[in-house]
MARKOL-349680 format. One line per 4 residues: number of its first residue (from 1); their letters; for each residue z negated, y, x negated of N, C-alpha, C. Coordinates in steps of 0.1 Angstrom, whole numbers. Example, Ala and Ser with C-alpha at 12.3 -4.5 7.8 and 13.67 -1.06 7.14 Angstrom:
BEGIN
1 = as = -78/-57/-132/-78/-45/-123/-78/-33/-132; -71/-22/-128/-71/-11/-137/-79/0/-129
end
This chain:
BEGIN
1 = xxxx = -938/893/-857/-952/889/-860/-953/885/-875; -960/892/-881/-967/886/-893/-971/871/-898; -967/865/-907/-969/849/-910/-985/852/-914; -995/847/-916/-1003/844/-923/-999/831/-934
5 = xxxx = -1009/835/-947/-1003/822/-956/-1004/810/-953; -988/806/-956/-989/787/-953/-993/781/-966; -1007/770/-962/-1005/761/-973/-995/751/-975; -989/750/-987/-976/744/-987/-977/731/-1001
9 = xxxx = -975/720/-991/-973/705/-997/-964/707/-1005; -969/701/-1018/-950/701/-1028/-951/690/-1029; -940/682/-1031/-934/669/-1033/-924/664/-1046; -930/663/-1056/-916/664/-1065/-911/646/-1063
13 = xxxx = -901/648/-1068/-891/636/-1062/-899/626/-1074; -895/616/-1066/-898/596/-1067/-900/599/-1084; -910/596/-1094/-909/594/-1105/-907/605/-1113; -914/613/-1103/-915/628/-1115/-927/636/-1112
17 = xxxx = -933/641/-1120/-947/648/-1119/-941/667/-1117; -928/670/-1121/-922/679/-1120/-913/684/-1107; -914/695/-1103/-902/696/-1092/-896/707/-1100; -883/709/-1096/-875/718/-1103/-861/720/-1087
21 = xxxx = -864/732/-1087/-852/736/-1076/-842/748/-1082; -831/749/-1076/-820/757/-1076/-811/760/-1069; -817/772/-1066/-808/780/-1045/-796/790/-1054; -786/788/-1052/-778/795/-1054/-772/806/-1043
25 = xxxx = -780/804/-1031/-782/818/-1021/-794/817/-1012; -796/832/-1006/-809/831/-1003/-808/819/-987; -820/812/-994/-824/803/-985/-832/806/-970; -828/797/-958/-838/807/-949/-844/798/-947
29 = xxxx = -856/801/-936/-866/790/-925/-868/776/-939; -874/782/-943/-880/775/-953/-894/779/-958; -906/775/-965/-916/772/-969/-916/786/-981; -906/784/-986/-908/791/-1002/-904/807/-998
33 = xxxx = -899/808/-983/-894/823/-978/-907/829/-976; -918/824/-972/-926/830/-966/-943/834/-971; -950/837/-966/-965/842/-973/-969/823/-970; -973/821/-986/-976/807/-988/-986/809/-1002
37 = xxxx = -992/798/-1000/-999/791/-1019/-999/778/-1021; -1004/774/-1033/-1001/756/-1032/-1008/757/-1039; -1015/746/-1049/-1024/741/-1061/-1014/742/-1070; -1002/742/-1070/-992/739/-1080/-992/751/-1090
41 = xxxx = -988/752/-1101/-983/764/-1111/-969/767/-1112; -961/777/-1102/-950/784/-1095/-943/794/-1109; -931/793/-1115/-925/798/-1123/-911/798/-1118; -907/810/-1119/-892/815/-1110/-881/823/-1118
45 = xxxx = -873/821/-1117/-861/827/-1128/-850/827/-1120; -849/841/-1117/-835/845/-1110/-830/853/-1114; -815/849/-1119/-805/856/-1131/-799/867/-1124; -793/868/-1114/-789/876/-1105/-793/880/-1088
49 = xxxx = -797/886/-1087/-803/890/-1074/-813/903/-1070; -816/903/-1061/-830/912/-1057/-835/908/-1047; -847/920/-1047/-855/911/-1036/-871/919/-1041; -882/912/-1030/-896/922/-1034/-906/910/-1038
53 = xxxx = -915/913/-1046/-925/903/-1051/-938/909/-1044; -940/898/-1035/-954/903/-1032/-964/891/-1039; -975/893/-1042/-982/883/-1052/-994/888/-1049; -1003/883/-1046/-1018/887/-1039/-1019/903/-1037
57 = xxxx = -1025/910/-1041/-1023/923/-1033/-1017/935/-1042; -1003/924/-1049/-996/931/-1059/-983/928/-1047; -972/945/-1043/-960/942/-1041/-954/957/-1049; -939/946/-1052/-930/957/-1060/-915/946/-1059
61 = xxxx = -909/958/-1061/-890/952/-1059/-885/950/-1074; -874/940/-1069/-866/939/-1084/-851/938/-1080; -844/945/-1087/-829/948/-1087/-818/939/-1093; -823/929/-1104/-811/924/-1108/-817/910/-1110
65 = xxxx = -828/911/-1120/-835/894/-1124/-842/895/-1127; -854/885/-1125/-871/885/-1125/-871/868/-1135; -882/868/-1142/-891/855/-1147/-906/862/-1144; -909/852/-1136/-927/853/-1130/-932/843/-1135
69 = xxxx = -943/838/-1137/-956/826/-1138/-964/828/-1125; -965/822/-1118/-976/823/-1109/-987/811/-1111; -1002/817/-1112/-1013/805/-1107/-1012/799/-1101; -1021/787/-1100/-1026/782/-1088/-1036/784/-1073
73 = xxxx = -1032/786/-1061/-1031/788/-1053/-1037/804/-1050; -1020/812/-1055/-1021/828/-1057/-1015/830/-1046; -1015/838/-1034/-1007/836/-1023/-997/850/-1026; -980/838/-1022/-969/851/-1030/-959/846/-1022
77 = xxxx = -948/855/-1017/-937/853/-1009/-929/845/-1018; -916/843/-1007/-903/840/-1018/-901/851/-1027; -887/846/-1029/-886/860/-1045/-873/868/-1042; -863/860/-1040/-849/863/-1035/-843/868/-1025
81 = xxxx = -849/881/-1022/-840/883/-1011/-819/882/-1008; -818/888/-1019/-804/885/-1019/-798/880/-1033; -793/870/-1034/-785/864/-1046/-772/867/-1051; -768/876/-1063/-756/883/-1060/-745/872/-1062
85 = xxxx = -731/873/-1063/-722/866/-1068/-724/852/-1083; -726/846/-1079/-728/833/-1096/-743/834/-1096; -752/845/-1086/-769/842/-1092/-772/826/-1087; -783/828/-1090/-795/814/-1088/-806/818/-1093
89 = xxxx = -818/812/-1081/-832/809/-1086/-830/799/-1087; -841/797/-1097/-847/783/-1102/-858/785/-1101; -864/776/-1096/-881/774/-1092/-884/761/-1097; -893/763/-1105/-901/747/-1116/-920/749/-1109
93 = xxxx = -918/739/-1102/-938/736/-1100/-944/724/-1102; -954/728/-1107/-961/711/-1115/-979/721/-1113; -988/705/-1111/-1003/707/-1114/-1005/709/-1123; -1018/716/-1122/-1021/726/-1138/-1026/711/-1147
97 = xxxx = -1026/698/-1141/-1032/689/-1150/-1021/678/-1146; -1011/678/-1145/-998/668/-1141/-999/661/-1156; -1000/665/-1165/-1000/657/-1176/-1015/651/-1186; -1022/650/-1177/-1035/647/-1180/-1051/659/-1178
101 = xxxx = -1059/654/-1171/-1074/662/-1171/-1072/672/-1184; -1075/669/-1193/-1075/676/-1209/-1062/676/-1218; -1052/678/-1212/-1042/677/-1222/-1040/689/-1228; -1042/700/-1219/-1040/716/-1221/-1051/719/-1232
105 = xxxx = -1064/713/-1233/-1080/717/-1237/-1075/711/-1252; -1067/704/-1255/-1066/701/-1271/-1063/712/-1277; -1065/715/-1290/-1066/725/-1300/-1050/729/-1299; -1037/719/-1304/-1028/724/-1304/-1023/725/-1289
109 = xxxx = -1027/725/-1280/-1022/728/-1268/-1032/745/-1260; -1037/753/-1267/-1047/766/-1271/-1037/774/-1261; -1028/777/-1268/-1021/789/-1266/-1017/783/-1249; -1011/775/-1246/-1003/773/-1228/-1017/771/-1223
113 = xxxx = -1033/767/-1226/-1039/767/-1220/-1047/783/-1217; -1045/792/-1225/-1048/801/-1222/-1036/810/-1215; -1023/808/-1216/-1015/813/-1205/-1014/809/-1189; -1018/796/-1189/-1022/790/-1176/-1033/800/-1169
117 = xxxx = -1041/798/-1175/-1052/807/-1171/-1051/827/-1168; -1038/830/-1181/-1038/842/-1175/-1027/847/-1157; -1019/837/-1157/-1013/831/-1147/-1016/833/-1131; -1030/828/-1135/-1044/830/-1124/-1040/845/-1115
121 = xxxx = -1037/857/-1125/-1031/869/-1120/-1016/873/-1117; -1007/861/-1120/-992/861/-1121/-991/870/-1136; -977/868/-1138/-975/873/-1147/-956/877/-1147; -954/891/-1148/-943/890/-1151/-937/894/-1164
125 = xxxx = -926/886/-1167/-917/891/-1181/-907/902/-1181; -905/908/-1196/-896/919/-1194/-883/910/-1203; -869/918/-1203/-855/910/-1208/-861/902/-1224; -864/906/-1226/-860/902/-1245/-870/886/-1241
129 = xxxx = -880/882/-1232/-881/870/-1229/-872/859/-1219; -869/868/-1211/-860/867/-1203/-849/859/-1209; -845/863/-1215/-830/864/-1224/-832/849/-1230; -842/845/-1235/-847/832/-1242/-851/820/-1233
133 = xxxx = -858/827/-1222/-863/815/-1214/-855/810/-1201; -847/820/-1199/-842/819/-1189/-829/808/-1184; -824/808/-1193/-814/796/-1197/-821/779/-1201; -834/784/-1208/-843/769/-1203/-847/765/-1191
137 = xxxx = -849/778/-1183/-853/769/-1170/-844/768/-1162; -833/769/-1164/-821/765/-1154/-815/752/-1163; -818/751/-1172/-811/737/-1179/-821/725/-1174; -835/732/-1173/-841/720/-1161/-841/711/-1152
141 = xxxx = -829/713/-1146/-826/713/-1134/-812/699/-1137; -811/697/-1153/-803/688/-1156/-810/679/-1158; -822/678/-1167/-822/671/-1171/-840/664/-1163; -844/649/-1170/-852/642/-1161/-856/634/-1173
145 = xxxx = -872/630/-1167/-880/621/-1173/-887/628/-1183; -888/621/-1200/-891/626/-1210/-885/641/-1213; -875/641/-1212/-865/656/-1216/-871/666/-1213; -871/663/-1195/-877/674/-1189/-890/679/-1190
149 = xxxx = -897/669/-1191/-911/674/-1197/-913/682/-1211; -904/677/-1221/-904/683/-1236/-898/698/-1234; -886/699/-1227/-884/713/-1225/-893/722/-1218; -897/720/-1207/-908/724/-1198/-920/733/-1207
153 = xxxx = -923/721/-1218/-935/723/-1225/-927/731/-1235; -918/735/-1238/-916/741/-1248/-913/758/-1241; -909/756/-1230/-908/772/-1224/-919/773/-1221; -935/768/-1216/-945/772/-1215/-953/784/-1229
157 = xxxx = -949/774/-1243/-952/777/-1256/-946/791/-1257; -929/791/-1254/-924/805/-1257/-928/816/-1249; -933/814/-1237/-941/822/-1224/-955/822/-1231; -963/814/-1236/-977/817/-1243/-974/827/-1260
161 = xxxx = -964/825/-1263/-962/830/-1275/-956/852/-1273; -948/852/-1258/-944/866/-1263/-956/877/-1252; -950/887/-1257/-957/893/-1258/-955/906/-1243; -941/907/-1242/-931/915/-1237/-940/913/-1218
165 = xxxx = -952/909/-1214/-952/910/-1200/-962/916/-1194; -962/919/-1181/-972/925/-1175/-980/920/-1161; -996/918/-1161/-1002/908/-1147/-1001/919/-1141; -996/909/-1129/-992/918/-1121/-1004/920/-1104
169 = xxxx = -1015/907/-1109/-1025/909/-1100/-1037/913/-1103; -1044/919/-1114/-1052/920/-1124/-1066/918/-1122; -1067/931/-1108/-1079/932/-1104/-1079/925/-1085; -1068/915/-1088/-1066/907/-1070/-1071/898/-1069
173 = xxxx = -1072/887/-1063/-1074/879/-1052/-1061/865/-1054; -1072/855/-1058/-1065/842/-1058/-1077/829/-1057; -1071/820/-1050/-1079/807/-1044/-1083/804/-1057; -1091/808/-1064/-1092/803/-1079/-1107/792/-1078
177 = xxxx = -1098/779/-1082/-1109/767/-1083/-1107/754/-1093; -1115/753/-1095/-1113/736/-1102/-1106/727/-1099; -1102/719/-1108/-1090/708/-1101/-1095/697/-1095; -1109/697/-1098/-1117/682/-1087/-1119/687/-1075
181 = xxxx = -1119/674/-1068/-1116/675/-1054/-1112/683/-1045; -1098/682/-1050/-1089/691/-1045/-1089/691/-1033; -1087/679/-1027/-1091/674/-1015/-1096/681/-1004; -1106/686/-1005/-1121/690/-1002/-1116/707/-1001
185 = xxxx = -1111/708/-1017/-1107/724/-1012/-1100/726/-1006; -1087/718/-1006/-1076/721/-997/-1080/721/-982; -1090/711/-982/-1091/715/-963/-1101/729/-961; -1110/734/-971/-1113/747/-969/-1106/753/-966
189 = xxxx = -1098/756/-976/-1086/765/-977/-1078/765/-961; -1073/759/-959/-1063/754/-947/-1073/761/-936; -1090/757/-934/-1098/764/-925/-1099/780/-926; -1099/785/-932/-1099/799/-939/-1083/807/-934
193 = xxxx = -1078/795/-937/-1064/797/-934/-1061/802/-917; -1066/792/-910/-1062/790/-898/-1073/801/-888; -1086/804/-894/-1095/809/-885/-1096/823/-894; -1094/829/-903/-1099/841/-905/-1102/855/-901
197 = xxxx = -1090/855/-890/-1093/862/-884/-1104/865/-871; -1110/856/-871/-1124/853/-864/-1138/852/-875; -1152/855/-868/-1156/849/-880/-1162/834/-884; -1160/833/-895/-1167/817/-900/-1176/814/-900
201 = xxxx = -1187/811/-892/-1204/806/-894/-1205/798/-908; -1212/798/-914/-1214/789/-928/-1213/778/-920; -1222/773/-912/-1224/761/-907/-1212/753/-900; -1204/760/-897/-1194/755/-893/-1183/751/-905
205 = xxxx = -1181/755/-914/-1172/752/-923/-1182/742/-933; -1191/743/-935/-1199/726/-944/-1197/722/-936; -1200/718/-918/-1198/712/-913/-1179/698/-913; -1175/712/-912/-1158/710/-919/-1154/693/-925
209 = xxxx = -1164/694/-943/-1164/688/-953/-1176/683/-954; -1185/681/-941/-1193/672/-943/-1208/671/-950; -1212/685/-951/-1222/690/-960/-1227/699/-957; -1243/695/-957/-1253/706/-954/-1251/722/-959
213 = xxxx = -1259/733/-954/-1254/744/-959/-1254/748/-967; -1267/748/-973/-1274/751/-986/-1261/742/-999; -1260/732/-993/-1250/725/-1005/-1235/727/-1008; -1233/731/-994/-1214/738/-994/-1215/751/-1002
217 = xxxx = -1230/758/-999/-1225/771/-1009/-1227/772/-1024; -1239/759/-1027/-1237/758/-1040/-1220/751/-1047; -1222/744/-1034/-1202/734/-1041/-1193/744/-1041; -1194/753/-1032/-1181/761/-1031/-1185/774/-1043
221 = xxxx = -1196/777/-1047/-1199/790/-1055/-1195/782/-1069; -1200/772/-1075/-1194/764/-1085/-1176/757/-1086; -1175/755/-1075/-1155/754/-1074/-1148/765/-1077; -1153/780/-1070/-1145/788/-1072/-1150/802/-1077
225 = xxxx = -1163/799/-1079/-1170/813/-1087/-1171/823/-1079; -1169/823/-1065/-1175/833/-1057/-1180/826/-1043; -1188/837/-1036/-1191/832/-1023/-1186/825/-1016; -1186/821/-1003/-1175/815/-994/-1174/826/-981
229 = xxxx = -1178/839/-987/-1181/852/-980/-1172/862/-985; -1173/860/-999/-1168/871/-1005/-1152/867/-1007; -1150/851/-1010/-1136/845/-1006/-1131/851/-991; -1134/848/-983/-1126/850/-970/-1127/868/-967
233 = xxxx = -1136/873/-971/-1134/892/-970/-1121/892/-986; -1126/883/-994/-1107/887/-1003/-1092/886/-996; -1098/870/-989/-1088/865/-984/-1077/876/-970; -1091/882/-963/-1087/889/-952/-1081/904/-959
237 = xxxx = -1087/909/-969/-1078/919/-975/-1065/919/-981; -1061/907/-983/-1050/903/-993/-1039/901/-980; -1044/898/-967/-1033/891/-953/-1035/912/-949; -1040/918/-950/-1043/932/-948/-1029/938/-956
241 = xxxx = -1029/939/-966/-1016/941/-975/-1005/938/-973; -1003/929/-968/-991/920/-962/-987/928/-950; -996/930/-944/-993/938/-929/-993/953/-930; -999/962/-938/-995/974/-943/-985/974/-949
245 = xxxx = -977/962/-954/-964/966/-965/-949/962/-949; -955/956/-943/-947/954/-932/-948/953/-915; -956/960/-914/-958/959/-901/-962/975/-896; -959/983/-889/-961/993/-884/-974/1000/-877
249 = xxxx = -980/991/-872/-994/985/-866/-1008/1001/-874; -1009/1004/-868/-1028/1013/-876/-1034/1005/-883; -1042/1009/-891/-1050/1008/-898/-1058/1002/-897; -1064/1010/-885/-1077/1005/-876/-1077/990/-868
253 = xxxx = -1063/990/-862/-1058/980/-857/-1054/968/-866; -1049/972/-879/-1050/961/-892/-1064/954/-893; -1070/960/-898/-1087/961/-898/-1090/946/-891; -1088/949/-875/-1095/942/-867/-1088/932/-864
257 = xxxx = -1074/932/-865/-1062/919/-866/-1066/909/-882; -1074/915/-888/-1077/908/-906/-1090/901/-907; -1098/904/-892/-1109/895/-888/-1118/903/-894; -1120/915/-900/-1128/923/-902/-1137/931/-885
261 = xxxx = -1148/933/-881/-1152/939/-872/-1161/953/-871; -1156/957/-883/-1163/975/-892/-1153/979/-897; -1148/991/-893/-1137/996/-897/-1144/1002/-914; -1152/1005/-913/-1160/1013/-927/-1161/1001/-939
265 = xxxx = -1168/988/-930/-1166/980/-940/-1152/978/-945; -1146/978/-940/-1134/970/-943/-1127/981/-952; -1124/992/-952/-1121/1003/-962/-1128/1004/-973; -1145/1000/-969/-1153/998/-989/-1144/989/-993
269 = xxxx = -1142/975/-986/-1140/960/-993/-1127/965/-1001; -1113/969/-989/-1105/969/-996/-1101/978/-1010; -1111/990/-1006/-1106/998/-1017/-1117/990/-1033; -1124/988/-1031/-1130/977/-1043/-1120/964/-1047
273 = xxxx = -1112/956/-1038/-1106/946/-1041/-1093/951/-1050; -1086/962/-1043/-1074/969/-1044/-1073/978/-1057; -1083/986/-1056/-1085/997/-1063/-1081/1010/-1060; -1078/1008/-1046/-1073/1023/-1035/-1076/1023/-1021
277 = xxxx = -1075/1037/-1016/-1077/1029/-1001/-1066/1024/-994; -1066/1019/-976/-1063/1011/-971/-1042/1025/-971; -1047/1037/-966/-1039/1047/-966/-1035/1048/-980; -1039/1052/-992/-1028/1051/-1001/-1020/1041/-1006
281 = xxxx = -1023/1029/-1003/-1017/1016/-1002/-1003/1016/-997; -1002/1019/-988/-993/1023/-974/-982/1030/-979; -986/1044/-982/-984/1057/-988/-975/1052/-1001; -981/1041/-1008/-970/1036/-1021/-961/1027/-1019
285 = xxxx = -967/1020/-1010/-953/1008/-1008/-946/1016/-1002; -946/1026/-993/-936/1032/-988/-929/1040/-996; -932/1044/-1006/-925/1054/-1017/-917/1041/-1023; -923/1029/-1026/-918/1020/-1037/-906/1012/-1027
289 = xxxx = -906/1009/-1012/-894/1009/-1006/-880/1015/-1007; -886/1029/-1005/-874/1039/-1006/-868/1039/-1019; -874/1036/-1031/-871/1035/-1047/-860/1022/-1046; -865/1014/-1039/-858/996/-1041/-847/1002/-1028
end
């Protein structure tokens, strides 16, 4: 059976605004294995290994080592499927505002506030950054407090500064919202999460968060810049992809398992979200399988 995405609590330890991990094999029955998102900003660095990146309704394999950026709450698997001899991921997550509302919005802080933002779509690096950053973010993992912060911020700057990468979600699908009342989104989110595949009455989800209708859609059209319509038909296309890249299941039968109830509709939506149809989608991950 297919996961739908888990919203996933991060916790960084007692006296740190940072979490920084380090799996030196692939880890199972865990949170970071599976279709998940968080409010956090997710950056990954695995020196040796493979494995497939699925990232909103971007999937593709990697053979030896990956550095990603992922946004905030972009829904994306683990990364590792297998860890070769001496590999390690390192996984670093922190709030897009862990160091202050406006700390990013100052003039000399320009450049990481505009890579944050391109983020939004993940982002992957090719070696010649690799080669530089990659050894920073596993030295993270030593150190704590002030350190860790200064380094952190300084591989952000060398990730805002090169040049060498490619978004890898461009034209996809991500929980994209403001950092106030997170609160508030998160339990949307989590509702969207849990019922999508049914449909959502407006009235039932203001209801949710405590607010007339007319006002959930202006709160929710101002948090995240789209409907709370046109979110859950992204949302249902993006859990659609997941199940075409792994599940055997029709089309048609995808369709109606993604809470969609128009097979017609649901082939406009995706081919507009995607930029192909539901069948060439299929058609490439299966070619891009056999490749990996």
């Amino acid at each position: 059976m297919i996961k739908k995405p888990t919203f996933e609590k991060i916790s960084p330890n007692f006296g740190s605004s940072v979490l920084v991990m380090q799996h030196t094999k692939k880890i199972k029955n865990k949170n970071s294995a599976f279709w998940h998102f968080h409010p956090e900003i997710e950056l990954v660095y695995v020196d040796k290994g493979k494995g497939k990146r699925h990232i909103g309704n971007h999937l593709s394999y990697f053979n030896n080592s990956q550095l990603i950026l992922i946004g905030s709450n972009l829904p994306h698997n683990g990364f590792a499927d297998r860890l070769t001899t001496r590999g390690t991921e390192t996984i670093v997550q922190f709030k897009p505002d862990f160091l202050g509302e406006n700390f990013f919005k100052i003039p000399e802080m320009n450049a990481i506030d505009l890579l944050l933002e391109k983020a939004k779509k993940g982002l992957l690096y090719r070696p010649e950054t690799k080669e530089i950053v990659g050894p920073k973010i596993q030295h993270l993992i030593d150190l704590k407090g002030f350190e860790r912060i200064s380094l952190l911020l300084e591989i952000l700057n060398d990730l805002a500064k090169a040049e060498d990468y490619t978004l890898l979600n461009v034209d996809g699908f991500s929980f994209e919202t403001e950092a106030q009342d997170s609160a508030k989104i998160d339990m949307i989110f989590k509702h969207i999460n849990t019922n999508f595949q049914r449909p959502i009455p407006l009235d039932e989800i203001a209801d949710k968060v405590s607010m007339t209708v007319p006002a959930f859609c202006r709160y929710f059209k101002k948090a995240t810049g789209k409907t709370f319509t046109k979110l859950v038909n992204e949302y249902r296309v993006v859990h659609a992809t997941k199940l075409l890249s792994e599940s055997q299941s029709s089309i048609t039968d995808i369709c109606f398992e993604c809470g969609f109830n128009n097979f017609s509709h649901f082939n406009k939506l995706f081919n507009e979200i995607t930029g192909k149809s539901a069948s060439k989608y299929r058609s490439e991950i299966k070619h891009l399988i056999k490749q990996g």
